[in-house]
C-alpha positions as CSV (number, residue, x, y, z in Angstrom):
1,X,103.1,124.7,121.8
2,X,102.6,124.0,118.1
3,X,105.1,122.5,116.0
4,X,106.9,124.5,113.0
5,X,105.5,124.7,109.9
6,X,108.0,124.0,107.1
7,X,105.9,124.4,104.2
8,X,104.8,127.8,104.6
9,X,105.5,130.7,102.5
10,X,107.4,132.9,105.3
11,X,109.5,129.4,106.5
12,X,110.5,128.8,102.9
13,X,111.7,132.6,102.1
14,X,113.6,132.5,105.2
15,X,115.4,128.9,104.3
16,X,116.2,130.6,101.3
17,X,117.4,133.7,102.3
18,X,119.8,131.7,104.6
19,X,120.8,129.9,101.5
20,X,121.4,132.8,99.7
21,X,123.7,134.4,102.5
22,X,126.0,131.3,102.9
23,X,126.9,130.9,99.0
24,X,127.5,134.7,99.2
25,X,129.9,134.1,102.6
26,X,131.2,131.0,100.3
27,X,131.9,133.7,97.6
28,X,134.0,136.4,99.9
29,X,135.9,133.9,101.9
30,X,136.8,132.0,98.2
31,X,138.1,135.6,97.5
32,X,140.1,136.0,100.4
33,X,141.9,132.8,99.6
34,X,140.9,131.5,102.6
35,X,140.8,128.4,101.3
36,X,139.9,125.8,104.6
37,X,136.5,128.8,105.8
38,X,135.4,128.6,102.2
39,X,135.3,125.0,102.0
40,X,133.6,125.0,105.3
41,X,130.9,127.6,103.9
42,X,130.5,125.7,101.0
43,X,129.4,122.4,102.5
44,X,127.1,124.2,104.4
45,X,125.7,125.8,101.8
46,X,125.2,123.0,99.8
47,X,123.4,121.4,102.4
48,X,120.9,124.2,102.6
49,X,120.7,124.5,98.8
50,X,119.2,120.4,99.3
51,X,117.0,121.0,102.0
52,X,115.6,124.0,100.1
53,X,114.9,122.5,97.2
54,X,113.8,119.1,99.0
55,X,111.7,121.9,101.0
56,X,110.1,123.1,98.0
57,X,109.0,119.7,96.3
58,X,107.7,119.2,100.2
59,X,105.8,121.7,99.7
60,X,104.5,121.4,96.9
61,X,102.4,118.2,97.7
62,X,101.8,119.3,101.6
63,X,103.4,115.7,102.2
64,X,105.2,116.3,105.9
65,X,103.9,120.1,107.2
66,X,105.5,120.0,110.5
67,X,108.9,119.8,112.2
68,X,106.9,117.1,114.4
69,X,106.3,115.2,110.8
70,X,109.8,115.3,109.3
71,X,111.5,114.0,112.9
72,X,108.5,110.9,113.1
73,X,107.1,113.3,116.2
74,X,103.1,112.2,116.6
75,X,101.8,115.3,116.7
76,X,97.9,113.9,117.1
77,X,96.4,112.7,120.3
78,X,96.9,109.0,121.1
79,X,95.7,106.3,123.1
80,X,97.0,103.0,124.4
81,X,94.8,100.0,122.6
82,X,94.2,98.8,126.0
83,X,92.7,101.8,127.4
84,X,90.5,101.8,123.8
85,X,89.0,98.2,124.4
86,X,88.3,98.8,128.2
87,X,84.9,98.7,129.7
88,X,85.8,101.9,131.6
89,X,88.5,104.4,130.2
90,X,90.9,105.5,132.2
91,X,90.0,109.2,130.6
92,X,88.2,110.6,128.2
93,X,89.7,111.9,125.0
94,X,87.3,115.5,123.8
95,X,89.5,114.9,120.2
96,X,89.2,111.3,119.9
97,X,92.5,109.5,119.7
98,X,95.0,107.8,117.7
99,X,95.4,103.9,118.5
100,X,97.7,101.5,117.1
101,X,96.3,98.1,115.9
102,X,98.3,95.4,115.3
103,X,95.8,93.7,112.2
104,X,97.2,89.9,111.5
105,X,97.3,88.7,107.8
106,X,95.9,85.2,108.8
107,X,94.1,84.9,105.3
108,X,96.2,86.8,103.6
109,X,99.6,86.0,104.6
110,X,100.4,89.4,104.8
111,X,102.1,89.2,108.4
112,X,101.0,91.1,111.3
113,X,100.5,94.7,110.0
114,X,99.9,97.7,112.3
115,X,96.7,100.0,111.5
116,X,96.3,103.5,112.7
117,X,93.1,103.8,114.2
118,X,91.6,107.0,114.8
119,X,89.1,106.9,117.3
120,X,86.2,109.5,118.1
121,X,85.4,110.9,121.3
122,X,82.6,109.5,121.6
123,X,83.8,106.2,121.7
124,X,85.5,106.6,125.0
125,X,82.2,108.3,126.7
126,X,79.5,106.2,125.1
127,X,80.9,102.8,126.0
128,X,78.0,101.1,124.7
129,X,78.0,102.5,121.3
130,X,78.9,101.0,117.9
131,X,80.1,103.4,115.1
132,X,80.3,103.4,111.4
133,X,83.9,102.6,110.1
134,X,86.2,104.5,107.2
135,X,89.0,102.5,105.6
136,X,91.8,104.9,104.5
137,X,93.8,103.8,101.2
138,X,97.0,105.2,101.4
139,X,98.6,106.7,98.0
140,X,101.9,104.5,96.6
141,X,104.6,106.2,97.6
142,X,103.1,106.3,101.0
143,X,102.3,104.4,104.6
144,X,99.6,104.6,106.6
145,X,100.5,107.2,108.8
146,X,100.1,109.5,105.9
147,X,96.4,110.1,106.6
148,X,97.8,111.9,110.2
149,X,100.7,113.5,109.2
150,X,100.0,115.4,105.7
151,X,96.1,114.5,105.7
152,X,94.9,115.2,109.2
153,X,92.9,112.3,109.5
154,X,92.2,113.0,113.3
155,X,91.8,116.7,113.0
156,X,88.7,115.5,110.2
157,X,87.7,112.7,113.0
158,X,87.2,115.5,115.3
159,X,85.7,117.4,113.1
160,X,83.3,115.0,112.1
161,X,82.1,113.4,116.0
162,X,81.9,117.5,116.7
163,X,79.2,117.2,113.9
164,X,77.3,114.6,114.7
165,X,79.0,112.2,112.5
166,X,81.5,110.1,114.4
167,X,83.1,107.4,112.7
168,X,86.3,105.0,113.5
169,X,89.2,105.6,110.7
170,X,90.8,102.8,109.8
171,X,94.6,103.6,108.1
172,X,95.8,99.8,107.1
173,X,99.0,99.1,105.9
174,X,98.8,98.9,102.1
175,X,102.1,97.3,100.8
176,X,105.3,96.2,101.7
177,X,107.1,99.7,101.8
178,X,106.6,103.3,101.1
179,X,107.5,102.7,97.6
180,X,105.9,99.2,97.0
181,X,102.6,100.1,94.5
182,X,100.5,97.3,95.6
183,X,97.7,98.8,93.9
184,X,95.4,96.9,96.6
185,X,95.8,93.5,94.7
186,X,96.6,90.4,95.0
187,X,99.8,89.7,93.6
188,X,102.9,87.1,94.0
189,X,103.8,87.8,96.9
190,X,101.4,90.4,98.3
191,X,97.6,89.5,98.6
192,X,96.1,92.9,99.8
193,X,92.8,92.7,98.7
194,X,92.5,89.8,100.3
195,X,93.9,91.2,103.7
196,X,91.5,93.8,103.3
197,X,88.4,91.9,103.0
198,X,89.6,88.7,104.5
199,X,91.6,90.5,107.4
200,X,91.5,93.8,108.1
201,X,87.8,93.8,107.9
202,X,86.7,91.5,110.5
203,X,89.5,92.4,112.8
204,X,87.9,95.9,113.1
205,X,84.2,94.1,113.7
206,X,85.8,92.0,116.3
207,X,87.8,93.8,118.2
208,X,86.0,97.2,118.0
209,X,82.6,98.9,118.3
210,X,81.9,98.7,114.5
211,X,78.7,98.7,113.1
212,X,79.1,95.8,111.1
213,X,76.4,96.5,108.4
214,X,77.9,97.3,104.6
215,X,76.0,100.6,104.8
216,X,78.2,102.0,107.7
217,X,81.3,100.9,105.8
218,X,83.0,103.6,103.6
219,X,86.4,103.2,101.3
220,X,87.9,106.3,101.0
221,X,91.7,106.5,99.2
222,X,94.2,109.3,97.8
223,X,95.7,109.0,94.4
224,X,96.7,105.4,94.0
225,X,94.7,104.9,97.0
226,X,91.8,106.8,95.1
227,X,92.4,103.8,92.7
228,X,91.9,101.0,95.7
229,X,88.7,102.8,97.4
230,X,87.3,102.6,94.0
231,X,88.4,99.0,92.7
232,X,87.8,97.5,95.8
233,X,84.8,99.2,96.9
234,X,83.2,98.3,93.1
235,X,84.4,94.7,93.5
236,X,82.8,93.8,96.9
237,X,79.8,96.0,97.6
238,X,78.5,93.0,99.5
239,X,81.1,95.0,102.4
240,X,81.0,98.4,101.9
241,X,78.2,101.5,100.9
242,X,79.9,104.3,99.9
243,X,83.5,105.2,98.4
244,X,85.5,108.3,98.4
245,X,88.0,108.6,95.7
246,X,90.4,111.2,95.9
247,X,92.0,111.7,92.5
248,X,92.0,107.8,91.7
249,X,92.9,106.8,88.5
250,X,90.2,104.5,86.6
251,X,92.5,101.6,86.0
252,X,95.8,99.7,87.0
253,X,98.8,102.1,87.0
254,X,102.1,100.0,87.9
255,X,105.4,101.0,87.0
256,X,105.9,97.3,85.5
257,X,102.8,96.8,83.6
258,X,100.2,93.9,84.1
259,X,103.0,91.8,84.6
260,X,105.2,94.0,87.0
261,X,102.0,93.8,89.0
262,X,100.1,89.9,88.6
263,X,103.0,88.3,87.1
264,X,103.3,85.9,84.4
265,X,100.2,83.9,84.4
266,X,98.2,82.5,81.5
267,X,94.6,84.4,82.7
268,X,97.1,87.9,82.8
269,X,94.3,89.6,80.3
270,X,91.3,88.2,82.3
271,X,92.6,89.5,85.7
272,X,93.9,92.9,84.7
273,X,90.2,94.0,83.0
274,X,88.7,92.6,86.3
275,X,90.9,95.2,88.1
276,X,90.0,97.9,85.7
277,X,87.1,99.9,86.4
278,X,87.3,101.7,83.5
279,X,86.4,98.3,81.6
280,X,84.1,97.0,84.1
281,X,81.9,99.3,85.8
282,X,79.3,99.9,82.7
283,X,78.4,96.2,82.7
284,X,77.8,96.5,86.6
285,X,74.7,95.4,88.3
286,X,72.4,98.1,89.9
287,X,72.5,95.9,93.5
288,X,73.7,96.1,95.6
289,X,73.7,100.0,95.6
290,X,76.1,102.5,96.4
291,X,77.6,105.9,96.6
292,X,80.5,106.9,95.1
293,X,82.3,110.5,96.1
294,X,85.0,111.8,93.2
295,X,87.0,114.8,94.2
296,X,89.8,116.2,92.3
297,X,92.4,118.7,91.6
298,X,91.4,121.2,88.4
299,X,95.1,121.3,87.9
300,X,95.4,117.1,88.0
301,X,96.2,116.4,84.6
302,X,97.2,113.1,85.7
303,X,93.3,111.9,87.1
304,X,91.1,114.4,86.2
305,X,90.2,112.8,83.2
306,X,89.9,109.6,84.7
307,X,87.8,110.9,87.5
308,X,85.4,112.8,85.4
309,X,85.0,109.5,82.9
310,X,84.3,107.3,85.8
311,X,82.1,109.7,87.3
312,X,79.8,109.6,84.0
313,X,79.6,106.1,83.6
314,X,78.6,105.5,87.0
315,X,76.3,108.6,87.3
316,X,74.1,107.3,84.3
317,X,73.9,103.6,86.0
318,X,71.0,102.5,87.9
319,X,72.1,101.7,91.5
320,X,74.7,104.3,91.8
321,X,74.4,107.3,93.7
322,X,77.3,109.6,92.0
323,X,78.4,113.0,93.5
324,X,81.5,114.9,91.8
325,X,83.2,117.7,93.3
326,X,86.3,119.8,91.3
327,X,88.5,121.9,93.1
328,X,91.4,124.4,92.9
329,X,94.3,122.6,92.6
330,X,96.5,119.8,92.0
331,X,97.8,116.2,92.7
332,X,98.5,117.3,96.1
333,X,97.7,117.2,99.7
334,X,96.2,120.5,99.6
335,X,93.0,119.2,97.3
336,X,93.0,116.0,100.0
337,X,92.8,117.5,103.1
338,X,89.9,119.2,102.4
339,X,88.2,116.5,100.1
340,X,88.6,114.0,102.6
341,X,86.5,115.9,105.0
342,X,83.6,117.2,102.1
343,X,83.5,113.5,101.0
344,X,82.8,112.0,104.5
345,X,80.3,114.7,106.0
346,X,78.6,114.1,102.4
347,X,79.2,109.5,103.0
348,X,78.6,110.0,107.0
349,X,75.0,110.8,107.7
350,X,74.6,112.7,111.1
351,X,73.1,110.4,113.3
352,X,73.9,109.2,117.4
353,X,75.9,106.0,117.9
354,X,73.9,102.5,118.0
355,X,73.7,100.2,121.2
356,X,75.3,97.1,121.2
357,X,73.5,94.7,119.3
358,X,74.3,90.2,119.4
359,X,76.3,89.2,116.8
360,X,74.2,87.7,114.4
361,X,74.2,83.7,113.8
362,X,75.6,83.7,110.7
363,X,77.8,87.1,110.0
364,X,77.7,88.2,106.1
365,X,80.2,86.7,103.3
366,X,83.5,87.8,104.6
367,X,82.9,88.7,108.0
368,X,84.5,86.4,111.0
369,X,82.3,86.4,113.8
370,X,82.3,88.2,116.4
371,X,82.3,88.2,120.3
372,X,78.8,89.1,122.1
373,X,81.2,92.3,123.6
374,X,84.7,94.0,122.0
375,X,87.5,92.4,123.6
């Protein structure tokens, strides 16, 4: 049985019309001078007055849809990591499945950060397969398990293997906390981009079936994460192929400035325009190539402009495939669920899954090694 919906228009009328008759039972009982029920009615109706209007922000950016997503309920098929490494599943999975791995930050210094790992069916019947791999960016506020609650990151996984095009989504932790804007940096404190590349990276090619070839690597990111695909994806193309930004803004965006976000530091100018793509990406080179997705919300006042700017630049640069897409709506969920799954059927080419193949002698710059087999 499917969990409630708490962002639709008949749930929201109903919450409200609740609302409605407990500050008018508030009203007849303060009438009555029955002074202990009306108190009663009043706390209760002030409590239903918040969760309306907490209701209503909710969903306005589609952030948690379901009952299941407000109580921390997974409401996506899982798997155990053990049963995702094995030679021989213990059962198949016809949606793919959910996996948590635990990525350490030995570069980094990040700590031992859980990813959520979608997996395709595929890779539990094909066990001798390797797969092309999307890193998610989540947005700041925001955690990983973003991309399954409000995105539907495993509904698009099954959507995709159903289409010829299955791939392993990678979710990786981002920052500290759902309000830490990290902006996929490194910073005092926080070295992201170097757990990405450094960490999170060759953890996947290790312990999973991951093609390990930058043209099966895709950055894909929401909002601030829109920001990291892009920044990221630009600086290292030696890793990845193609980038899906999702209404990404074109430069930095932290609430404390450069220096809120690299700290004091004598090269402060030098290492804020190397994180701006705005400043950077016309004096890119054409190689490596790559392909860059931007999808955004006609109501986004906030990165539509920056989306369409970048989108110019790039577009008119040899090397770089460009493909824009403008939608109905806003800053929201509702442009990114569907964006997320237009940008990788368009980054995705339909193709079967590759045999295993030896890990080469010398893996590319910023790869670790990896076993003959997935452990």
């Amino acid at each position: 049985m499917g969990s409630l919906v708490i962002i639709g228009k008949w749930f929201l009328l109903t919450l409200a019309g609740v609302t409605l008759a407990a500050w008018v039972g508030w009203l007849r009982l303060a009438r009555r001078g029955r002074r202990a029920a009306a108190a009663g009615t009043a706390g209760v109706a002030v409590l239903l007055s918040l969760a309306t209007a907490a209701d209503l922000v909710n969903a306005h950016y589609g952030y948690l849809p379901r009952v299941d997503d407000v109580i921390g309920v997974r409401s996506w098929p899982t798997a155990s990591t053990r049963d995702a490494v094995a030679a021989a599943p213990a059962r198949t999975h016809p949606h793919g499945s959910v996996i948590d791995l635990p990525v350490p930050g030995a570069r980094s210094g990040f700590g031992v950060q859980q990813a959520l790992v979608y997996l395709p069916p595929q890779y539990f019947t094909e066990p001798h397969a390797r797969f092309p791999v999307v890193y998610l960016m989540h947005g700041s506020p925001g955690v990983p398990v973003d991309w399954y609650r409000a995105d539907r990151a495993a509904q698009t996984g099954a959507w995709l293997a159903g289409d010829h095009r299955p791939a392993i989504l990678v979710a990786p932790r981002l920052s500290h906390g759902w309000l830490d804007d990290s902006e996929c940096v490194d910073r005092p404190g926080e070295h992201i981009e170097t757990y990405v590349v450094d960490d999170v990276i060759p953890t996947i090619d290790a312990r999973l079936r991951a093609r390990p070839d930058r043209a099966d690597r895709v950055f894909a990111g929401m909002s601030a994460g829109g920001f990291c695909a892009l920044n990221l994806g630009l600086r290292h193309r030696d890793l990845v192929g193609s980038i899906v930004d999702m209404s990404g803004m074109d430069r930095p965006t932290h609430d404390g400035g450069m220096v809120g976000l690299f700290g004091h530091r004598p090269d402060l100018a030098r290492v804020a325009a190397a994180n701006t793509p705005a400043r950077y990406a016309a004096t890119l080179a054409p190689d490596p190539p790559v392909r860059i997705w931007f999808d955004c919300g006609l109501g986004d006042h906030e990165s539509l402009g920056d989306t369409r700017a970048m989108a110019s630049i790039l577009g008119r640069r040899s090397g770089f495939t460009v493909r824009l897409r403008l939608r109905p709506g806003g800053h929201d969920f509702g442009v990114w669920r569907p964006a997320l799954r237009d940008g990788l059927a368009w980054a995705l080419p339909q193709t079967t899954a590759v045999p295993v193949r030896p890990p080469a002698a010398h893996p590319p710059l910023g790869q670790a090694a990896r076993p003959a087999a997935p452990v």
